[in-house]
ZAVO-425147 format. One record per residue (C-alpha): residue in three letters; y, z negated, x negated. Coordinates in pm, whole numbers, padded with zeros to 5 digits, always signed. Layout:
ZAVO-425147
AlaYZX...
end
This chain:
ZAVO-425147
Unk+05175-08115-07578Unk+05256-08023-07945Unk+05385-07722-07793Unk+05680-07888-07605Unk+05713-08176-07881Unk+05809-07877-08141Unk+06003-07683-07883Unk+06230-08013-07808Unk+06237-08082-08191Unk+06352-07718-08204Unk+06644-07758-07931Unk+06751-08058-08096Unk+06787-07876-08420Unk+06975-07606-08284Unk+07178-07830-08091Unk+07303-08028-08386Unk+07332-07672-08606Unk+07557-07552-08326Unk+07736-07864-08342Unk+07820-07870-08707Unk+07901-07487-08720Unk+08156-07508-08482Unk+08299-07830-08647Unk+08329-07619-08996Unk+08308-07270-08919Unk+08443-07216-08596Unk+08535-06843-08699Unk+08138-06766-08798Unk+08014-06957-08500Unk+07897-06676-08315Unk+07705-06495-08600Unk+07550-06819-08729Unk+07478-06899-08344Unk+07300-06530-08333Unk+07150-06611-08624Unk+07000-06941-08530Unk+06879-06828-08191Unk+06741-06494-08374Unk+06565-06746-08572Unk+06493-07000-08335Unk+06312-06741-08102Unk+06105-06625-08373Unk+05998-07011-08479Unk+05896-07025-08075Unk+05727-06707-08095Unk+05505-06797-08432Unk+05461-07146-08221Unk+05366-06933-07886Unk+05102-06776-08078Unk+04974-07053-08300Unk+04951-07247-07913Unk+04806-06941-07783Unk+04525-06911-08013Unk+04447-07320-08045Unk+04470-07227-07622Unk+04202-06887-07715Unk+03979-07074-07969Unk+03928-07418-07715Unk+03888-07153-07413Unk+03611-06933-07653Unk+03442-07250-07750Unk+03415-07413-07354Unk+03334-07043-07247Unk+03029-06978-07497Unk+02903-07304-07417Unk+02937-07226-07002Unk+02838-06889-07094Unk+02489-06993-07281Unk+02432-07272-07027Unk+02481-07001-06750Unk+02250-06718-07027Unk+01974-07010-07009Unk+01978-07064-06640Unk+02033-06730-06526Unk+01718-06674-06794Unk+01512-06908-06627Unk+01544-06799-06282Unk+01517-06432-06387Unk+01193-06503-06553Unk+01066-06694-06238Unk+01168-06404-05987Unk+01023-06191-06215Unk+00694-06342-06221Unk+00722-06341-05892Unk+00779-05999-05825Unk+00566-05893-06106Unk+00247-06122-05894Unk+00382-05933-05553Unk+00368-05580-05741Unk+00042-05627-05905Unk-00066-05700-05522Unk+00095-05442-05398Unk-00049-05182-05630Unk-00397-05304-05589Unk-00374-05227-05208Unk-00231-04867-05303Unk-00484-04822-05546Unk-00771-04912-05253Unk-00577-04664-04997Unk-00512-04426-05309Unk-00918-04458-05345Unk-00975-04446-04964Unk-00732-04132-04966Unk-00909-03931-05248Unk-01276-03991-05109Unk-01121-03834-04793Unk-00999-03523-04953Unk-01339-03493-05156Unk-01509-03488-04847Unk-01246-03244-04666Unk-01275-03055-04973Unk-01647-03051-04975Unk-01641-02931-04607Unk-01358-02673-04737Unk-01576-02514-04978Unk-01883-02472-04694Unk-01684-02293-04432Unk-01526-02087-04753Unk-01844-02013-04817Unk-01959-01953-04479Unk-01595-01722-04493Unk-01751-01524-04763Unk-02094-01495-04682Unk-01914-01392-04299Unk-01635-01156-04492Unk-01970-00968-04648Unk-02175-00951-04377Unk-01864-00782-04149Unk-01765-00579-04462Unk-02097-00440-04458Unk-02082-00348-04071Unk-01735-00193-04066Unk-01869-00015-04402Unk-02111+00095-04145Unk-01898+00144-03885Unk-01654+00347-04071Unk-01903+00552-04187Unk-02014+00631-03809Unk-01658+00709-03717Unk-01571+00955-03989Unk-01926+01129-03901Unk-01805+01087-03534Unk-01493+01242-03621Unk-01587+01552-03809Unk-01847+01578-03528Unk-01528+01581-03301Unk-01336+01823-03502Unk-01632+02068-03457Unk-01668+02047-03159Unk-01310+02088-03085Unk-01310+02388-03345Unk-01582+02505-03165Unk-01425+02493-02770Unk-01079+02601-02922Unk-01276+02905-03009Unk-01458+02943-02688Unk-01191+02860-02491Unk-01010+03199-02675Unk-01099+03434-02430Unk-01005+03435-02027Unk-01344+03431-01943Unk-01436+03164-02166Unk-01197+02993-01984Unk-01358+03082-01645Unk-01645+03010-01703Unk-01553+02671-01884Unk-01372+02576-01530Unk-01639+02651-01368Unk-01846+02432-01544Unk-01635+02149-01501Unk-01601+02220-01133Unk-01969+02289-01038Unk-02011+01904-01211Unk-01735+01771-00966Unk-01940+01916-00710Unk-02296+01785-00803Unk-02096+01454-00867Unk-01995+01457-00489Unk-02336+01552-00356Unk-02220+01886-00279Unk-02480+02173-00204Unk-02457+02509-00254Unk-02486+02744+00083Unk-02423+02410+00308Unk-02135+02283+00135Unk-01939+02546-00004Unk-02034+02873-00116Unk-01924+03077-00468Unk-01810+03407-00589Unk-01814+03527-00233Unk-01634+03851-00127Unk-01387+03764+00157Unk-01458+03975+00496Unk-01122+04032+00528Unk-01053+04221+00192Unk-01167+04291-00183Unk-01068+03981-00305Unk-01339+03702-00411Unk-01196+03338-00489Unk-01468+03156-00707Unk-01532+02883-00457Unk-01520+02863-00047Unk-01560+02522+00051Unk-01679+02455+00423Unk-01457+02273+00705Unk-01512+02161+01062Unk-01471+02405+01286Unk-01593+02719+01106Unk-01262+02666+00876Unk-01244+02743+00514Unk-01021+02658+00205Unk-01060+02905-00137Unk-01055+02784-00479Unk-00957+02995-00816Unk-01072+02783-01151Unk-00944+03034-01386Unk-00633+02866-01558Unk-00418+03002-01840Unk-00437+02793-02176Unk-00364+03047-02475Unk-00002+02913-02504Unk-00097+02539-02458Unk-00374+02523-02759Unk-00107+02729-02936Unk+00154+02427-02845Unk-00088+02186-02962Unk-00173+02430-03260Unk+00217+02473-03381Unk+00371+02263-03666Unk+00754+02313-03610Unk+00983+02141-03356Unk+01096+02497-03254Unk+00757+02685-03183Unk+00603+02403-03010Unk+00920+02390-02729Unk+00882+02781-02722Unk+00519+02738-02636Unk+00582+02507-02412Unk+00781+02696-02210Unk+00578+02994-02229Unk+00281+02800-02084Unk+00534+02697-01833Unk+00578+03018-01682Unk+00225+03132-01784Unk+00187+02817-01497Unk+00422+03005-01219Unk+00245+03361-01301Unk-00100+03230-01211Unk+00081+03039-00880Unk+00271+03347-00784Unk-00064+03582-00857Unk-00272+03342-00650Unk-00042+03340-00318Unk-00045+03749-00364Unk-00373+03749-00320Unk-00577+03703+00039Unk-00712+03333-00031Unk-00473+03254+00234Unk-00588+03471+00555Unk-00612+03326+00939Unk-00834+03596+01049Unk-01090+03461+00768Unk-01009+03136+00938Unk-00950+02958+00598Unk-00664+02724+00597Unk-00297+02767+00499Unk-00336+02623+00188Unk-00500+02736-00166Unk-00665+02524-00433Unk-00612+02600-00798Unk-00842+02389-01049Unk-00669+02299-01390Unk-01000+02185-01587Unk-00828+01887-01780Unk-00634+01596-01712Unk-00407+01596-02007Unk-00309+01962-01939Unk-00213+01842-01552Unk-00039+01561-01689Unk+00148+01773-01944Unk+00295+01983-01646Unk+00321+01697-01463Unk+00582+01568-01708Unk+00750+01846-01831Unk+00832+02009-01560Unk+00809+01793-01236Unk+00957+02091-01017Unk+00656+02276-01091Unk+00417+02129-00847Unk+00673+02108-00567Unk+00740+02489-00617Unk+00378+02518-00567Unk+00304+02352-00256Unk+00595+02534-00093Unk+00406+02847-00213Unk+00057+02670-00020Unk-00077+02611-00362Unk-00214+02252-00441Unk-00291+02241-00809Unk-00592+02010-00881Unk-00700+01794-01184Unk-01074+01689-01179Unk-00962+01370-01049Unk-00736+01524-00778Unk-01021+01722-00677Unk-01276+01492-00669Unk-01045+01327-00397Unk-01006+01641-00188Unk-01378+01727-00209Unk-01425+01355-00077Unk-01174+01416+00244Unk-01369+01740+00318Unk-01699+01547+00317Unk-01571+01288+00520Unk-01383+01540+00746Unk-01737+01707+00782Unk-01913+01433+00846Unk-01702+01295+01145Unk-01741+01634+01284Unk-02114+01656+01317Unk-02093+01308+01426Unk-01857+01362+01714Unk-02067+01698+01780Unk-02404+01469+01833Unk-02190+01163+01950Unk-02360+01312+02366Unk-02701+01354+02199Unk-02680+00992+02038Unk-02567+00855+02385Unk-02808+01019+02608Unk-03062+00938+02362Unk-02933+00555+02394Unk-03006+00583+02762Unk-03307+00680+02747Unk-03430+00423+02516Unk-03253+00182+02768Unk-03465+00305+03067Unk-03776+00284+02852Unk-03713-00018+02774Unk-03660-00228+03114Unk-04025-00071+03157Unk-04153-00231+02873Unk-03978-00566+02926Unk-04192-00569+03305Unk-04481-00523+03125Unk-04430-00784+02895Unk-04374-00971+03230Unk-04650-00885+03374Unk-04877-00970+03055Unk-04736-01282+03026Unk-04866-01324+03396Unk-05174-01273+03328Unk-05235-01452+02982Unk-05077-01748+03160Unk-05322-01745+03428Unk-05613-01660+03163Unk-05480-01974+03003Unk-05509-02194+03352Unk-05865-02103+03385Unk-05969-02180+03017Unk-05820-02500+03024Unk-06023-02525+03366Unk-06323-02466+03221Unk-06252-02655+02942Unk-06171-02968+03095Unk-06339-02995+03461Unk-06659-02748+03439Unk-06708-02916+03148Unk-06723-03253+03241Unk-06975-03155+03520Unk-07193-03007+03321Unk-07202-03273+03056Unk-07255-03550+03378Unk-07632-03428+03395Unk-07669-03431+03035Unk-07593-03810+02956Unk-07790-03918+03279Unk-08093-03735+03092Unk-07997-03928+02784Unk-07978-04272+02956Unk-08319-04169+03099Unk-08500-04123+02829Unk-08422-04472+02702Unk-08558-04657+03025Unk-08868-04460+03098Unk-09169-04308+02851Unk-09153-03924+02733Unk-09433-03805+02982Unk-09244-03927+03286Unk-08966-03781+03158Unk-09149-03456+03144Unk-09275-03457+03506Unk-08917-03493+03622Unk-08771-03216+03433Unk-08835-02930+03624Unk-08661-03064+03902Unk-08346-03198+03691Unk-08336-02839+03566Unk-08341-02664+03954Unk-08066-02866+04013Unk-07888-02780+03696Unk-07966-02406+03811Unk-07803-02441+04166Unk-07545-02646+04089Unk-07430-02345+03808Unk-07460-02101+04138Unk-07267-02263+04306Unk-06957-02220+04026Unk-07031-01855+03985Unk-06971-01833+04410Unk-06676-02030+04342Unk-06562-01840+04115Unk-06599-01504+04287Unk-06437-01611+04600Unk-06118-01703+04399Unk-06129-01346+04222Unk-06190-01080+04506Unk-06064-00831+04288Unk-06210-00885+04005Unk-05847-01101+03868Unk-05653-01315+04031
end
């Protein structure tokens, strides 16, 4: 209000200045009317502040008053919530403090049962140290037992009849393995009729046919392949036992295993002594064994010639039992005719018993009866009359007891003329 009282007090003033300028100084008008309204705009501005801060210092004054008011309230209710909250979070914490508890007495115990089976781990981890301490031990004794032994068959196995004799070995154990016998089976180191040559086994067929088997088997260049440390020597023995492998075929079909007037078959076995050493050639040179059944030769692993040994048994066997097949049947016919003899035997036995049987129960029941009659009427007797009564009549009871047993043995031998019935 003050503010527009001075600013109308203020336009009246310059109004009237204005006024009385242009009535005496119409030629400075203009600068006295810029200087008024300079002037007049710089009164309003001192009043525009003055009114702005009476406007500021009545605004502060309601504002701190709101504003504490408000401070108090907002105070109050804080504090309340507060309490509030602070009530709810004391609860809250006592339940987590219980399932905190609850939670820790659970990992005590799981840690309790943590330490046993550790423990139990360690007493366990000791114990098993202890055997494979043991068992290590064994192996590395094993081993250098191994090595010996290997050292010592390399060294046996240097010569060619080392090697012979080592294939024999092996062989002759196939053949005690397969229930083989010397002399019926097979026969060794026999001189063929034929020639000079002797193959170190002749194995018996059906039919007076035979089958020859050499065990000696080169193996220099192999231990030396297995022997050799460079890339280079090993291939080149390799493929010197490779050949050393077609030499022994080709020497073997030159030789008179193979000969029909000996009647042995068309076909030649030669025993390799060790798996590995089959399955070597086997594998590195799969044209090999081809190229030696086309030559007649089968080449034979223990395994391989356990199952040829086994075909020859079997092959043996069905002969002799096709040879004795008539013997078995006429046998079988025999026993048949003695046998529909001794079923009408049994007949006839059974006959008899059964009658046997009739005539005991005959006895047992009727003859029986008779002879008890006389018995019971002596019994009744002796209750009606005195002992020396009884005594005079006896001799008479007794004749008739006599006759009347006659008369069953006549009865009985007119039924049986023969002597049976």
């Amino acid at each position: 209000m003050e503010f527009l009282i001075a600013f109308a007090l203020g336009a009246v003033f310059g109004a009237l200045l204005v006024i009385l300028v242009n009535y005496f100084q119409k030629h400075r008008a203009r600068e006295l009317a810029q200087e008024l309204v300079n002037q007049t705009q710089q009164q309003k501005m001192q009043e525009l502040e003055l009114l702005l801060g009476r406007v500021k210092e009545a605004f502060g004054s309601l504002s701190m008053d709101a504003l504490k008011r408000n401070t108090e309230e907002f105070l109050k209710v804080a504090n309340e919530v507060l309490s509030k909250q602070t009530r709810t979070g004391e609860l809250e914490l006592e339940g987590k403090k219980k399932l905190i508890d609850q939670t820790l007495e659970g990992m005590k115990a799981d840690l309790a049962r943590v330490q046993e089976l550790i423990t139990g781990f360690e007493k366990d981890r000791a114990a098993k140290f202890g055997q494979l301490e043991k068992q290590l031990s064994l192996a590395l004794e094993q081993t250098s037992r191994l090595q010996e032994t290997t050292n010592q068959l390399r060294q046996a196995l240097a010569s060619t009849r080392s090697r012979g004799q080592w294939g024999e070995r092996m062989a002759e154990d196939i053949l005690r393995l397969m229930g083989f016998v010397e002399g019926i089976n097979y026969v060794k180191q026999k001189t063929m009729e034929t020639g000079q040559d002797r193959p170190d086994y002749t194995f018996f067929l059906p039919q007076e046919r035979k089958i020859n088997m050499d065990v000696k088997f080169p193996l220099d260049n192999y231990l030396h392949y297995l022997e050799a440390q460079g890339e280079k020597d090993r291939e080149n023995f390799k493929q010197q036992f490779l050949k050393d492998v077609r030499d022994r075929i080709k020497e073997v079909t030159n030789r008179d295993y193979i000969n029909p007037e000996d009647n042995t078959l068309d076909y030649v076995l030669v025993f390799i002594p060790n798996e590995q050493v089959y399955a070597f050639i086997n594998e590195h040179d799969r044209t090999l064994l081809d190229e030696a059944l086309k030559k007649k030769v089968i080449l034979c692993s223990p395994i391989t010639l356990y199952a040829v040994l086994a075909i020859i048994r079997q092959a043996m066997e069905n002969f002799n039992l096709q040879n004795t097949a008539g013997q078995i049947m006429k046998l079988l016919e025999s026993f048949y005719r003695q046998w529909q003899l001794f079923v009408k035997s049994l007949e006839k036995v059974g006959k008899k018993i059964y009658e046997a049987q009739q005539e005991y129960e005959n006895l047992n029941t009727t003859r029986k009866n008779q002879l008890e009659k006389p018995l019971r009427q002596i019994d009744s007797l002796k209750k009606q009359v005195g002992p020396e009564l009884l005594e005079a009549e006896a001799l008479p009871a007794e004749a008739e007891v006599v006759e009347g047993e006659e008369e069953v043995e006549d009865n009985r031998d007119s039924k049986e003329p023969g002597g049976a019935k």
